[in-house]
Backbone as CSV, one residue per row, in Angstrom:
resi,resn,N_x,N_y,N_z,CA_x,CA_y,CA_z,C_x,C_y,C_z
1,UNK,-22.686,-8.694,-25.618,-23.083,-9.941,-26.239,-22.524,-11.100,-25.416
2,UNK,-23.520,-12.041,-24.895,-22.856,-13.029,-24.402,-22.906,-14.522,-25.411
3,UNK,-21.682,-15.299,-24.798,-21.213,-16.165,-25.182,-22.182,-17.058,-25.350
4,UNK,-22.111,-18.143,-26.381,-23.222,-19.327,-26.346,-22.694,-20.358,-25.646
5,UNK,-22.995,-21.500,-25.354,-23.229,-22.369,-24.692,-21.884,-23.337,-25.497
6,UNK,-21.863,-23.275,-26.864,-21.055,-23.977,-27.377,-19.334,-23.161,-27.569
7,UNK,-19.704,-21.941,-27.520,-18.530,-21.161,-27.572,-18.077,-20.812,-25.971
8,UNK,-18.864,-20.903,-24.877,-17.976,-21.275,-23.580,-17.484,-22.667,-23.388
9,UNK,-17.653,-23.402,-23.658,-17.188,-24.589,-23.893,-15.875,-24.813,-24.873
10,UNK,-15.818,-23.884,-25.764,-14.584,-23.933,-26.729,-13.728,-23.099,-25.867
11,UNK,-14.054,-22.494,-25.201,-13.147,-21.843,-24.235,-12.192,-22.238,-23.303
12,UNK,-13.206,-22.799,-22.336,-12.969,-24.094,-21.716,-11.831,-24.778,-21.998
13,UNK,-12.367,-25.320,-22.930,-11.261,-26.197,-23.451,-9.898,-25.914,-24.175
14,UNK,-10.001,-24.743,-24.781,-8.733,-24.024,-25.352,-7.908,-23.861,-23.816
15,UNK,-8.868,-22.598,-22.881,-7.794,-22.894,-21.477,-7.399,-23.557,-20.714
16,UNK,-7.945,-24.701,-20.507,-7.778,-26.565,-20.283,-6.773,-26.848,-20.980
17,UNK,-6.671,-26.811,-22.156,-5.258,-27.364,-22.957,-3.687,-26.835,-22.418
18,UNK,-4.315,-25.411,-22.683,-2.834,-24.418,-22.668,-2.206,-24.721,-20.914
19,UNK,-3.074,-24.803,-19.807,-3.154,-25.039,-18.630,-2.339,-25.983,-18.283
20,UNK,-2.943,-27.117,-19.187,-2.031,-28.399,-18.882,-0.979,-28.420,-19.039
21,UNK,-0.428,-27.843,-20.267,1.316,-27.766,-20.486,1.822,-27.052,-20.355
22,UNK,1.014,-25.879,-19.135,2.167,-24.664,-18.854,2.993,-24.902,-18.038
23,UNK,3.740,-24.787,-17.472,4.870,-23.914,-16.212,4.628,-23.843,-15.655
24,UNK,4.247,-21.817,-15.828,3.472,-21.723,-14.647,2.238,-20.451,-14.838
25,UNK,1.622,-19.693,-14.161,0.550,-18.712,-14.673,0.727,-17.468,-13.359
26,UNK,0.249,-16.777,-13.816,-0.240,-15.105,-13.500,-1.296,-14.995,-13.558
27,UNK,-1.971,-14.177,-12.929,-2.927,-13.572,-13.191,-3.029,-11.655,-12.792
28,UNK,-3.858,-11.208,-13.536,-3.852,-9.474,-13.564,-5.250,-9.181,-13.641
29,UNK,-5.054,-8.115,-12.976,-6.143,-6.791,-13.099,-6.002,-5.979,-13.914
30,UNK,-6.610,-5.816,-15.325,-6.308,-5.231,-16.129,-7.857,-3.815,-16.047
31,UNK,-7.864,-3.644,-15.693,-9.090,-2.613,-15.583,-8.794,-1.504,-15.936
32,UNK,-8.953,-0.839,-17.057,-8.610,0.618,-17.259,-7.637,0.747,-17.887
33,UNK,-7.309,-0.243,-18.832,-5.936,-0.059,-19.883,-6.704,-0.149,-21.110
34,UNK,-6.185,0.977,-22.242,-6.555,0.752,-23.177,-6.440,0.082,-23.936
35,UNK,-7.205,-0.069,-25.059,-6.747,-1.271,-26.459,-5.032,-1.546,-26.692
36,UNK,-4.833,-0.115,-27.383,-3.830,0.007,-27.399,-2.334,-0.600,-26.467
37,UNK,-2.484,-0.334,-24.904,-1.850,-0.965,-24.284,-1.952,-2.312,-23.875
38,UNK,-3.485,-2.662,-24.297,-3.555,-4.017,-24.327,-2.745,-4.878,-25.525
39,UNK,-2.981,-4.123,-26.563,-2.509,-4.916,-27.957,-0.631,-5.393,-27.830
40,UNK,-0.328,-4.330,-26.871,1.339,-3.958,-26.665,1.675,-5.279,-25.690
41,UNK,1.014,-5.672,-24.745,0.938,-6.933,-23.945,0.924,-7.992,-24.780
42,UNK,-0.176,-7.874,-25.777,-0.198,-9.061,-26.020,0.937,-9.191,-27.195
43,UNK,1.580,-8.518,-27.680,2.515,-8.868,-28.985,3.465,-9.056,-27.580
44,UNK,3.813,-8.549,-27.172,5.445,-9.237,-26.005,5.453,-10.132,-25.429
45,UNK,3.895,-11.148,-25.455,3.793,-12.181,-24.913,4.046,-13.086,-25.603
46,UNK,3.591,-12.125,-27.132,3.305,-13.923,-28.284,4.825,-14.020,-28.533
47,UNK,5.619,-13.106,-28.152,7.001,-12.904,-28.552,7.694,-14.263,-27.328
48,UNK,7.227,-13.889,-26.205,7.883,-14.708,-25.249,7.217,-15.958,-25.228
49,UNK,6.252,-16.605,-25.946,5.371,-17.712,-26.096,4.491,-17.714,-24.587
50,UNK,3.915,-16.928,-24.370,3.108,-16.429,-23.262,1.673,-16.640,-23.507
51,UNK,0.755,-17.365,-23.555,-0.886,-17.522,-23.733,-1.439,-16.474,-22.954
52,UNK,-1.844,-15.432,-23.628,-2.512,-13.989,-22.922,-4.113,-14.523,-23.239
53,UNK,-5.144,-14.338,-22.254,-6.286,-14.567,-22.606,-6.979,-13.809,-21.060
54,UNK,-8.026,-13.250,-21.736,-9.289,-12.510,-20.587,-10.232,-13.739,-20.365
55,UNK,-10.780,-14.368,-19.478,-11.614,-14.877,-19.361,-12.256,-14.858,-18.102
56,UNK,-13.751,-14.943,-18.861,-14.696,-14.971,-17.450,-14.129,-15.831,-16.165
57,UNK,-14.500,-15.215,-15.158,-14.124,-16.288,-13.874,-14.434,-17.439,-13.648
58,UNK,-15.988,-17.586,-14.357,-16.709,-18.776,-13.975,-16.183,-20.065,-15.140
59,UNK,-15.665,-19.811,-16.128,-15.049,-20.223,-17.366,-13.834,-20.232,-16.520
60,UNK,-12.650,-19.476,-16.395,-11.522,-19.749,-16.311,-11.016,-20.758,-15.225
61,UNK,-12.861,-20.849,-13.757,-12.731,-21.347,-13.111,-12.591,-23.383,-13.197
62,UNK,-13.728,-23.197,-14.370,-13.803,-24.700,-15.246,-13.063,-25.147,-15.809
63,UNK,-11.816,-24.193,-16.253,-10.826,-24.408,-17.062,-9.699,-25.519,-16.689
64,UNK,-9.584,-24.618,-15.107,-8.212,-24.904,-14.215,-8.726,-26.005,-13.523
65,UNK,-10.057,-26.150,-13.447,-9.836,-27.880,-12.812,-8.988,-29.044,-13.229
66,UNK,-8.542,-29.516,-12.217,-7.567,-30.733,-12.753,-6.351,-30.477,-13.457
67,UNK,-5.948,-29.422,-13.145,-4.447,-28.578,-13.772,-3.665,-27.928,-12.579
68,UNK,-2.501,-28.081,-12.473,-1.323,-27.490,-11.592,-2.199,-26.020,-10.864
69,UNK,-2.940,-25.581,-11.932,-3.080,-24.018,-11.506,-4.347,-24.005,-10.663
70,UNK,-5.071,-25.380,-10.361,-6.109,-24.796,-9.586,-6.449,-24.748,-8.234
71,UNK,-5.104,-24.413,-7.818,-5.339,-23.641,-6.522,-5.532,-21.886,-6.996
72,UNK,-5.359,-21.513,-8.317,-5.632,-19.942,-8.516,-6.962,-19.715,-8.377
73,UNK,-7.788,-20.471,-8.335,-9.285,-20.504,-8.904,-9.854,-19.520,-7.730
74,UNK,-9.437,-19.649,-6.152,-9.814,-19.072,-5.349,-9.987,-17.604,-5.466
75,UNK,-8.830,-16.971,-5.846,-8.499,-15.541,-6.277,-9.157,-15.357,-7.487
76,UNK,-9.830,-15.547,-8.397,-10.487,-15.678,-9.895,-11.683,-14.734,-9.147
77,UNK,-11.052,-13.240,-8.744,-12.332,-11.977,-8.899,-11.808,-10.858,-9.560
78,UNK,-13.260,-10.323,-9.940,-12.639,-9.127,-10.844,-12.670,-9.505,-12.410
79,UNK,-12.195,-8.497,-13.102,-12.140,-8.532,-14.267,-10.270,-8.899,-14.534
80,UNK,-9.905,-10.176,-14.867,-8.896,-10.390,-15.016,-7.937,-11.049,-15.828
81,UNK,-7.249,-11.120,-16.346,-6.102,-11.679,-17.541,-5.097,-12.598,-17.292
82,UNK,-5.199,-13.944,-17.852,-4.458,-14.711,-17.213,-3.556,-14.892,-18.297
83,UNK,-1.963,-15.253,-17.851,-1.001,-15.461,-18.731,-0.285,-16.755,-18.052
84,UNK,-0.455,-17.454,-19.495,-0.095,-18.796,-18.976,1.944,-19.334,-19.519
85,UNK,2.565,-19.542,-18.968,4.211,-19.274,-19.536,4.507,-20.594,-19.819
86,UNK,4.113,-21.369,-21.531,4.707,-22.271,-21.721,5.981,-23.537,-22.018
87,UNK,6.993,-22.136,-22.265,8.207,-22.714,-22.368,8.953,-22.440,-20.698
88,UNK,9.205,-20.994,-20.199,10.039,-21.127,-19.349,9.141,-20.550,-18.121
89,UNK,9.302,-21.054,-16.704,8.530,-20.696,-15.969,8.573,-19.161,-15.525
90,UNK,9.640,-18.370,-15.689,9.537,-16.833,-15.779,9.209,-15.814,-16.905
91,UNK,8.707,-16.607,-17.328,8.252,-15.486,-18.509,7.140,-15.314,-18.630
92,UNK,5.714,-15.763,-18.184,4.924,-14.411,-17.842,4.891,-13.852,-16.965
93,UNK,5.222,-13.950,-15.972,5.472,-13.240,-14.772,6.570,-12.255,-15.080
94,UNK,7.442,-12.193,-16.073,8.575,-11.313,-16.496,7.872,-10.446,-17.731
95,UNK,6.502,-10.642,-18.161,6.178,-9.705,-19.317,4.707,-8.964,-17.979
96,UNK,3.950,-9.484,-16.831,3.294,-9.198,-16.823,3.624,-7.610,-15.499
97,UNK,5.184,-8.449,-15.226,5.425,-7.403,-13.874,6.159,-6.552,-14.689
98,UNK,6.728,-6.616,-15.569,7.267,-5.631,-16.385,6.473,-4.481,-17.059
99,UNK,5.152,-4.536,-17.712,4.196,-3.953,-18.090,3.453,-3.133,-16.513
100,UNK,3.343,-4.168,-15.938,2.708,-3.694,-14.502,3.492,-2.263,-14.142
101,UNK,4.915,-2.490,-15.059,5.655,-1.263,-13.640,5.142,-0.121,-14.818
102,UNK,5.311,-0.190,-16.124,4.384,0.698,-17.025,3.377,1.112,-17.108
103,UNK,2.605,0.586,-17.095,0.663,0.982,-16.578,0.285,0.662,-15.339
104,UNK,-0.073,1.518,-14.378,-0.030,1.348,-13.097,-1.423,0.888,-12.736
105,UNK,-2.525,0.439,-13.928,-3.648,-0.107,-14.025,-3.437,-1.522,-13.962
106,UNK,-2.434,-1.712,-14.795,-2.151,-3.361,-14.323,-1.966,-4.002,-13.380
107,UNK,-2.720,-4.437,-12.477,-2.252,-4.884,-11.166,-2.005,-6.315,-10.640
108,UNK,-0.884,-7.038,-10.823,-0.483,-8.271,-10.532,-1.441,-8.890,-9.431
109,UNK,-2.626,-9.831,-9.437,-3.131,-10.280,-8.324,-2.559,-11.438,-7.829
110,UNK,-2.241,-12.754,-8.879,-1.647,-13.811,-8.374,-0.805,-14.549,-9.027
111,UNK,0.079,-15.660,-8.676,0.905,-16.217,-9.931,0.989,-17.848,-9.283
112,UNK,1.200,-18.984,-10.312,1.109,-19.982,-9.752,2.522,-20.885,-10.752
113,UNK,2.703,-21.644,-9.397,4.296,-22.271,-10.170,4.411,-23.694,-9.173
114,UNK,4.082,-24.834,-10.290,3.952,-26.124,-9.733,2.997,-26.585,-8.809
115,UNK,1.639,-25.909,-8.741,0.715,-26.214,-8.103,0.952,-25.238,-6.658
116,UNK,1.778,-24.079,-7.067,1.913,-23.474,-5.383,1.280,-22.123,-5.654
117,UNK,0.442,-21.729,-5.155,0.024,-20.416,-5.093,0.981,-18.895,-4.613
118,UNK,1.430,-18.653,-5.932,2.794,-17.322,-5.335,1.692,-15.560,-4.820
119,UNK,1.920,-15.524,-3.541,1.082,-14.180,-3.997,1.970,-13.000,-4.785
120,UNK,1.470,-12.060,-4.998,1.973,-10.754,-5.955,2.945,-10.275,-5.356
121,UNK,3.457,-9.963,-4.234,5.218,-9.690,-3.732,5.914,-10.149,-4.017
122,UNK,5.513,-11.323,-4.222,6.639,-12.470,-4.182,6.944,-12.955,-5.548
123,UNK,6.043,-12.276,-6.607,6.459,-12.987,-8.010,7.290,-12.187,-8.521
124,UNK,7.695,-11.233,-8.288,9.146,-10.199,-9.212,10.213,-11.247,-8.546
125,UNK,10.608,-12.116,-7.733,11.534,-13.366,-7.088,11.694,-14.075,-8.822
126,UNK,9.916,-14.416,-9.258,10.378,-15.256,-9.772,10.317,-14.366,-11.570
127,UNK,9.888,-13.487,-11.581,10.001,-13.018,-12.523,11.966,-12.407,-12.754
128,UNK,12.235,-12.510,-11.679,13.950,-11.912,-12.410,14.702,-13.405,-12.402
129,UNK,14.349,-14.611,-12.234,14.285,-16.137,-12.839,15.112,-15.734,-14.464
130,UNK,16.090,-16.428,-14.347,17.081,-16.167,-15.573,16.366,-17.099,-16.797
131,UNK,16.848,-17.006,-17.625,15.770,-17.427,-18.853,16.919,-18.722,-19.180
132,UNK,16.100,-19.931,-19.939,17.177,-21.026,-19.861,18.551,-21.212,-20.418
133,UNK,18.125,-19.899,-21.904,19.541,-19.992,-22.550,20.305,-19.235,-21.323
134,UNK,20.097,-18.243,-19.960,21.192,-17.609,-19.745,20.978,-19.118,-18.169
135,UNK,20.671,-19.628,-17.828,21.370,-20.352,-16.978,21.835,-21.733,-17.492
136,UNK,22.015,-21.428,-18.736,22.663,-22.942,-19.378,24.126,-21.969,-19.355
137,UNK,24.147,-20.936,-19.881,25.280,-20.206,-19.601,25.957,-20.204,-18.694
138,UNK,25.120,-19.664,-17.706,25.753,-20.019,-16.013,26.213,-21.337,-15.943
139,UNK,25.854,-22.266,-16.098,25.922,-23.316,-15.719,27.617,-24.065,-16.552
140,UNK,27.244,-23.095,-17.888,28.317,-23.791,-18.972,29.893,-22.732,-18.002
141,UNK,29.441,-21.686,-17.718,30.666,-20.718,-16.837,30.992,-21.530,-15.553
142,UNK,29.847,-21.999,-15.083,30.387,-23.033,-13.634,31.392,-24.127,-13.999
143,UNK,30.931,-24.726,-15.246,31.826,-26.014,-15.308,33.523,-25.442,-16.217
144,UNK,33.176,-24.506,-17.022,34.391,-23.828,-17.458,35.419,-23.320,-16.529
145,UNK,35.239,-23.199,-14.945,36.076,-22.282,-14.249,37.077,-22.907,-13.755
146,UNK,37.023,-24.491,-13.527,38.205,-25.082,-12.633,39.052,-25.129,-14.022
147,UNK,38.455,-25.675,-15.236,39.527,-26.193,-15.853,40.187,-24.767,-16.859
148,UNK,39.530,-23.576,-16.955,40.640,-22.625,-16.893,41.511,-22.448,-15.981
149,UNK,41.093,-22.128,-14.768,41.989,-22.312,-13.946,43.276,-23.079,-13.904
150,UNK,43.237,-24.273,-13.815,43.663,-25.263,-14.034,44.984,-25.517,-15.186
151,UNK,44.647,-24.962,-16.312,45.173,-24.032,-17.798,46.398,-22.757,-16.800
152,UNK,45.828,-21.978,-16.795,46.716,-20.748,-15.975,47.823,-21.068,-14.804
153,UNK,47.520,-22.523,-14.066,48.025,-22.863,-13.220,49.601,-23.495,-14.158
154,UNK,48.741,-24.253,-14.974,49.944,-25.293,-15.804,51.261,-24.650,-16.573
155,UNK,50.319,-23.630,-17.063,50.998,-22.715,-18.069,51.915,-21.041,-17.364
156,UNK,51.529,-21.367,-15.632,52.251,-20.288,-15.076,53.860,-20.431,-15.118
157,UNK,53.927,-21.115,-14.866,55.995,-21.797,-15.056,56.338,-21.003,-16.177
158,UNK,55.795,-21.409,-16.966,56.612,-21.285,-18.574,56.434,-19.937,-18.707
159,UNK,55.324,-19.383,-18.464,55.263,-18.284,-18.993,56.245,-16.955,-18.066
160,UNK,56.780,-17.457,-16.892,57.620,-16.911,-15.838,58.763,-17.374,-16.139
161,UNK,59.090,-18.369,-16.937,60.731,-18.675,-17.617,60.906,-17.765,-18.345
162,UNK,59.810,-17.657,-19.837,59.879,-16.878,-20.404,60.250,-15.167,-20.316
163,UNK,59.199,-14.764,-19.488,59.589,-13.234,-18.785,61.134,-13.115,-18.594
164,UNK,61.718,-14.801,-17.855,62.915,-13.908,-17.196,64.243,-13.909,-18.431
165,UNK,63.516,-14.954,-19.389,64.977,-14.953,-20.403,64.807,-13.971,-21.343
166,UNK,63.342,-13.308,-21.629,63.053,-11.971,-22.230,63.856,-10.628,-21.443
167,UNK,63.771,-10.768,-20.507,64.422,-10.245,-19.471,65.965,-10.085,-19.226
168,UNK,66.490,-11.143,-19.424,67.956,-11.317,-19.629,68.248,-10.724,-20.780
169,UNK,67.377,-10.957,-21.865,68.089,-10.195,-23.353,68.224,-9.064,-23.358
170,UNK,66.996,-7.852,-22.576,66.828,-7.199,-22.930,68.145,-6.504,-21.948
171,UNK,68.421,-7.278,-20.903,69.497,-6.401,-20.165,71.050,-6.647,-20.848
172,UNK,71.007,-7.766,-21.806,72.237,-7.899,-22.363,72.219,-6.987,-22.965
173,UNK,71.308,-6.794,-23.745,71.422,-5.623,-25.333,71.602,-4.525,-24.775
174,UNK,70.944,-3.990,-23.978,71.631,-2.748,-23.273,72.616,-2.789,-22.605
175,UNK,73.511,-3.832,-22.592,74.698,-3.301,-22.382,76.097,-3.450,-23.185
C-alpha cells in the first residue's frame, strides 16, 4: 500500500522537525531483521530518547533539506532506518552499533554529527562518547582532585604527630 500524497507530506514534516533539533543521526541497513528484533530497537531507543523511523529515501531525502544532516542524503540507498539522537549526541549511534554487534543484519551505513558526514568505522569513536551525566562526573572528579589533594597535603603534619605520640604511648606502656 502506498502512501498518499497528504500522508508523505506528514512525514516529511514529522522528519523535518525531529531533524532540526537533533544532535546528531545514523543511519542502518536493516534488511532481514525480524519484527520482533525490530520492536527490541525500537523500545531501547524510546528508552534513550532516540527517534527510530524507516523512511522512504525519496521522503527522508525531503526531510533533511535544510537540516545539519543533509549531507546524509547522498548515502540515502537501500532500505534504511534512520535514528535521530535528541538529547545526547552518542546515543543513537550507542543503541544502533550496539544492536548492530547483535544482529549481524543490521548494518551501520552512515552517521552524521554537526553537519559532518561520519562514515561507519568511525562511529563506534563516537558511539563509546560518555553520556552527559558521566562526563559531568568526569568533569566534577577533574575539579575535585587538586583540592583533595590539597586536604591530604594540609592534614599530613598532624596526622604524622599523631602516629608518633600514639607511638610513644604505646612504647611507654610496654614498658
Amino acid at each position: 500500500m502506498s502512501l498518499s500524497l497528504e500522508m508523505k507530506k506528514a512525514v516529511v514534516a514529522d522528519v523535518a522537525a525531529v531533524a532540526s533539533r537533533a544532535c546528531s543521526a545514523v543511519a542502518a541497513e536493516y534488511c532481514g531483521l525480524t519484527v520482533a528484533e525490530m520492536t527490541k530497537i525500537r523500545i531501547a531507543a524510546r528508552q534513550e530518547n532516540v527517534y527510530l523511523r524507516v523512511v522512504p529515501n525519496t521522503l527522508a531525502s525531503r526531510a533533511l533539506e535544510g537540516t545539519d544532516f543533509e549531507c546524509m542524503k547522498s548515502g540515502l540507498v537501500g532500505p534504511l532506518i534512520l535514528a535521530f539522537s535528541c538529547d545526547e549526541p552518542s546515543a543513537a549511534a550507542r543503541i544502533i552499533q550496539g544492536f548492530s554487534k547483535e544482529y549481524s543484519k543490521l548494518v551501520v551505513k552512515m552517521g552524521c554529527v554537526g553537519g559532518k558526514l561520519i562514515p561507519p568505522e568511525s562511529l563506534d569513536s563516537l558511539a563509546k562518547m560518555p553520556t552527559k551525566e558521566q562526563a559531568i562526573s568526569m568533569f566534577m572528579g577533574v575539579l575535585q582532585a587538586p583540592i583533595s589533594k590539597l586536604i591530604r597535603v594540609l592534614t599530613g603534619p598532624t596526622t604524622k604527630l599523631i602516629r608518633v605520640i600514639a607511638a610513644v604511648r604505646d612504647q611507654k606502656q610496654a614498658a
